[in-house]
N, C-alpha and C positions, 0 to 999 in steps of 0.2 A: 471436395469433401467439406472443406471451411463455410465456402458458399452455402451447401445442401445444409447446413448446420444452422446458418444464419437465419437461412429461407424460413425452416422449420420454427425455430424460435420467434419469430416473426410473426408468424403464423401464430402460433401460441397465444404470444402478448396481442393482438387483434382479437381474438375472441374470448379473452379475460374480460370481465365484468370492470368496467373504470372503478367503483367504488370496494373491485378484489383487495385484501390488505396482500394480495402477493404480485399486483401488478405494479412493477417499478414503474416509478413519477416521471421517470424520463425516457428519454427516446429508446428505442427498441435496443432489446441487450443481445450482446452481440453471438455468443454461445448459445445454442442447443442445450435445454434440461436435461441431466442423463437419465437413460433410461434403466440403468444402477449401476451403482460406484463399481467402480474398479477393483477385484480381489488384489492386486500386486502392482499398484503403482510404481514408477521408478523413483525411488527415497535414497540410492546411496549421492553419496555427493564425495568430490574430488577434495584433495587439502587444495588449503590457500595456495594459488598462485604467487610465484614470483613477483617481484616489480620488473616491467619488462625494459630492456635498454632498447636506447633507438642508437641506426647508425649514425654516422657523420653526412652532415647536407652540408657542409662549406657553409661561406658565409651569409644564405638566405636561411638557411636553418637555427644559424646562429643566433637572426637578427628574429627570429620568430618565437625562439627561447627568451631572448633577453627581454620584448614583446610582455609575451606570455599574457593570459587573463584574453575574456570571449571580448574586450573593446579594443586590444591592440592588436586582435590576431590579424595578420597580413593573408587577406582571402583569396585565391586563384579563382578568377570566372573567365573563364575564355583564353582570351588569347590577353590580357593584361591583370598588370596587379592594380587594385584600386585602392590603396592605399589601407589606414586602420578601418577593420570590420567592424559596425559598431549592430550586430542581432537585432532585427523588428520583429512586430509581430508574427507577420507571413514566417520568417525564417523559425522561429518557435514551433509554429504552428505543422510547419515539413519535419521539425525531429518528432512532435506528438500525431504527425499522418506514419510517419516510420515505423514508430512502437506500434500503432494500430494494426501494421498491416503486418510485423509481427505475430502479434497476439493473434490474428485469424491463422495466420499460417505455420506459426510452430506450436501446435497442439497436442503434441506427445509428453504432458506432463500434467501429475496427477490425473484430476477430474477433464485431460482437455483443455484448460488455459493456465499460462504464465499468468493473468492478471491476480490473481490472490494471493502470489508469492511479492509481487511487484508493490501492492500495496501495502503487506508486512513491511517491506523492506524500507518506502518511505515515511511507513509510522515508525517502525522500531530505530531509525536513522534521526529520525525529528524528536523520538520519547525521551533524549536521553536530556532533554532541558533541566538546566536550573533556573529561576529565575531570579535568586537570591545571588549567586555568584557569574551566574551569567553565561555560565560554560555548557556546551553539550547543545544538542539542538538538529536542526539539518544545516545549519554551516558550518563547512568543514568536509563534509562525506570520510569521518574518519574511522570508518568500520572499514576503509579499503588494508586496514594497519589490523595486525595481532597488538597488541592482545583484543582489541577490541571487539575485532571478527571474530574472537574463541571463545565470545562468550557466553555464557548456555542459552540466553534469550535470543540469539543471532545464527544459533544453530540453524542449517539447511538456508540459509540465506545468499549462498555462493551461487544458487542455480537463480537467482534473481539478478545478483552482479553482472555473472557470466552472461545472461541473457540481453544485458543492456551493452556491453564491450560492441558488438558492430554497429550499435546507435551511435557509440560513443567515435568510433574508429569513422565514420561516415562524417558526423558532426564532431568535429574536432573541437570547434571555440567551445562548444558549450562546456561548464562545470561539472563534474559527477555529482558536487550538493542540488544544483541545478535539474540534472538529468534524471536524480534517483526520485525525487519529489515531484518533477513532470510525471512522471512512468505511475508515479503513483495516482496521479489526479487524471491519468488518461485511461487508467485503468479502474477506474470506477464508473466514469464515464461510460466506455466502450461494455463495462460489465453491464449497463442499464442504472444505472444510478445517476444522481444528481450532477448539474454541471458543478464543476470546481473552479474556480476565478486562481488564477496563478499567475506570478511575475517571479519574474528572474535577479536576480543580484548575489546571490550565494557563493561566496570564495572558498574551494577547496582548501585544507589546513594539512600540516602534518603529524607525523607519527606523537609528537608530544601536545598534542590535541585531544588526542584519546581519552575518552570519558573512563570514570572506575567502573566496575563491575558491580551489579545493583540499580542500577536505575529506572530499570524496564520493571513490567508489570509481572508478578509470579503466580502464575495460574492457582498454586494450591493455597493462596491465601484467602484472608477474608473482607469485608467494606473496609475494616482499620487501613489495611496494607493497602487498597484502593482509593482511601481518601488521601493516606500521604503520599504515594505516587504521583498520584494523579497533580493534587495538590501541590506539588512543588513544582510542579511545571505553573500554574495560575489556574488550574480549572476547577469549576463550582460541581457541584452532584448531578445538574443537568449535563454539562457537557461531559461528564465524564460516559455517562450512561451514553452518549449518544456515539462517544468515539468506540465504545465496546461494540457497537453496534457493528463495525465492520469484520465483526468474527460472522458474518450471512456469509462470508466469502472464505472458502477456504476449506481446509481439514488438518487435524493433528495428526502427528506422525511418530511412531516410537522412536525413531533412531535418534529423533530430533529432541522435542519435548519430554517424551516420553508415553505421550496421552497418542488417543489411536479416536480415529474416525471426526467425521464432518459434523456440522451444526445442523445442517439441515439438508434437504433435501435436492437443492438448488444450488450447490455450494461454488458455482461460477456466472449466480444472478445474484446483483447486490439487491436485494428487497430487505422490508423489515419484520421478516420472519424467524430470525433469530428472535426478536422480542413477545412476539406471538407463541411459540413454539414455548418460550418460559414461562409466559401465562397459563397457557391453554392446557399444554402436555404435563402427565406426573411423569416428576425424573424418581428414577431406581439406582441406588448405589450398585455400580458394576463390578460383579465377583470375578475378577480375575487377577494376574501378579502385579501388575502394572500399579503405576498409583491413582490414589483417591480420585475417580470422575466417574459421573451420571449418565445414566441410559434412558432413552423413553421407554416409557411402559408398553406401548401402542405396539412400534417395531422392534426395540431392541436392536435396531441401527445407526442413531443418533447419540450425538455425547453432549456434554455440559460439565464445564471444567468447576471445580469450588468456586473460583472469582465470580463465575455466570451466575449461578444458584445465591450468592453473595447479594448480585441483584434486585431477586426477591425477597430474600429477606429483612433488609433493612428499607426501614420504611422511606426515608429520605430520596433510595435511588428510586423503590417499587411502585413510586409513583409515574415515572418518566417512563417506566418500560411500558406503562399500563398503557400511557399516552401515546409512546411510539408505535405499540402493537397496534390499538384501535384506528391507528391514521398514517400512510406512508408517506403521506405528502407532508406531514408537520416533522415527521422524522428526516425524510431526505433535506428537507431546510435545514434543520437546525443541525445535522449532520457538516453539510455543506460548509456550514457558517466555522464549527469549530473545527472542522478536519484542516480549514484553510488557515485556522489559528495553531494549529498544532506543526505545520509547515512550517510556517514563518516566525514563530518564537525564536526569540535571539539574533534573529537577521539585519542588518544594518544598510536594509533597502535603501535606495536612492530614487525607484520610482515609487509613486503616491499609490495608495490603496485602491484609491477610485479610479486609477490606471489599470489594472489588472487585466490581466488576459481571460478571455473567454475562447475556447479551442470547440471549434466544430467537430465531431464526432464524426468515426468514421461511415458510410454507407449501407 
């Protein structure tokens, strides 16, 4: 079924026009367009898991504990131990072939892929920067901790966790700050979007790590709440507009946010139709109990949260959106550029920039 899925989308993107503003700039996306949403996706989600205990390994386990961190794990290949494991490339590159071959094949979730849960999960992991005090960021992966995972912004974010545990269980060295920021640059990729240059160095932190509550973005605000969000991480009006951009992916949910339905049509191809779709389409305040968000006129199937329509309004962002809509390929760059910045804020890498990994996409 994954494959038939592939084929088809495939198919699709080959006889899209190259100058379509809905043809992603990169290599063929991996999911099938639906051919309509889902009336009753699966949205309940389990409580946080326990922290799990491991048993007793004697003294190899011990010395793999004391270890600890992806450069002293002691690696089993064969029939010998080869002393400290120190991750290369190739080895990165089999945890981001893993999550791919995931994502083709566990498809029972919303629209069809885990990828638009998986890229929440490495922005709203990485949003939580200061750059003033230095705390918050994707080093750390300290959403695996209450309070941090109960936070309303982090809502439904367990079924992205949960998703990555037999990545994690398979590749052991790697970091969960490590693994939740892969998962997320390989899911944008594998969505049909831009490559993502990534490097590794991110140290898991603990419970007293935990960022406050407030950091993330609140959908029902306006550019004010969006400039200082944003803004306290280090980003200018251009990149801001440009990381909103990856709401192309995805759908709101009431149990979660509170807001109901998808941005656009495609909501498991990262294209730059969310920014088209704010130009082109009139939004309609939606009459029902729920709160304040927008419908298109057209269908009355798409939504647009306050923050989105925030977009156009002020002139500072309404220029960017105008520029992303008319061009995919200036949007997937400059997406690129700041999504790998919003990664790595606060990180205290030890490999060079111009090192960075480039991951081949899957098939």
């Amino acid at each position: 079924m994954a494959s038939a899925a592939r084929s088809a989308t495939r198919a699709f993107l080959r006889s899209t026009p190259a100058t379509s503003s809905f043809r992603p700039a990169a290599r063929s996306a991996r999911f099938a367009l639906p051919q309509g949403f889902r009336g009753s996706a699966r949205r309940g989600y389990a409580s946080e898991a326990g922290e799990k205990k491991g048993g007793s390994g004697g003294i190899f386990a011990l010395a793999i504990a004391v270890a600890g961190g992806a450069g002293a794990y002691f690696y089993l290949n064969g029939e010998s131990t080869k002393g400290p494991f120190v991750p290369t490339k190739e080895d990165y590159q089999k945890v981001y072939d893993e999550i791919a071959y995931r994502l083709a094949n566990e498809t029972d979730y919303d629209d069809g892929s885990y990828g638009p849960v998986l890229v929440r999960l490495a922005w709203h992991a990485s949003g939580t920067y200061d750059k003033e005090t230095g705390t918050g960021g994707s080093n750390g992966a300290t959403m695996r901790f209450a309070p941090e995972s109960d936070h309303g912004a982090n809502a439904g974010l367990k079924h992205a966790r949960d998703f990555l545990e037999p990545v994690k269980a398979k590749f052991p060295w790697i970091t969960y700050s490590d693994l939740w920021t892969l998962a997320g640059s390989a899911a944008i990729q594998e969505l049909g979007g831009p490559v993502i240059p990534w490097r590794p160095g991110r140290e898991d932190k603990d419970v007293a790590a935990c960022t406050p509550d407030g950091r993330l973005p609140d959908a029902s605000k306006d550019q004010r709440h969006i400039r200082d969000i944003f803004g306290r991480m280090g980003f200018d009006d251009r990149e801001m507009v440009a990381l909103i951009g990856a709401h192309a992916l995805g759908r709101a949910h009431t149990d979660r946010s509170g807001y109901e339905g998808p941005w656009n049509f495609s909501p498991t191809v990262f294209s730059n139709e969310f920014f088209r779709l704010l130009v082109d389409e009139k939004w309609n305040q939606r009459k029902w109990n729920g709160p304040a968000q927008f419908t298109d006129k057209t269908t009355s199937t798409l939504m647009m949260l306050p923050a989105d329509l925030a977009l156009v309004k002020d002139k500072g962002f309404k220029k960017h959106v105008e520029r992303y809509a008319k061009d995919s390929d200036v949007f997937f760059k400059e997406f690129a550029e700041v999504y790998v910045k919003l990664l790595e804020n606060g990180v205290p890498f030890t490999i060079k920039p111009e090192d960075r990994f480039v991951f081949k996409t899957s098939e």
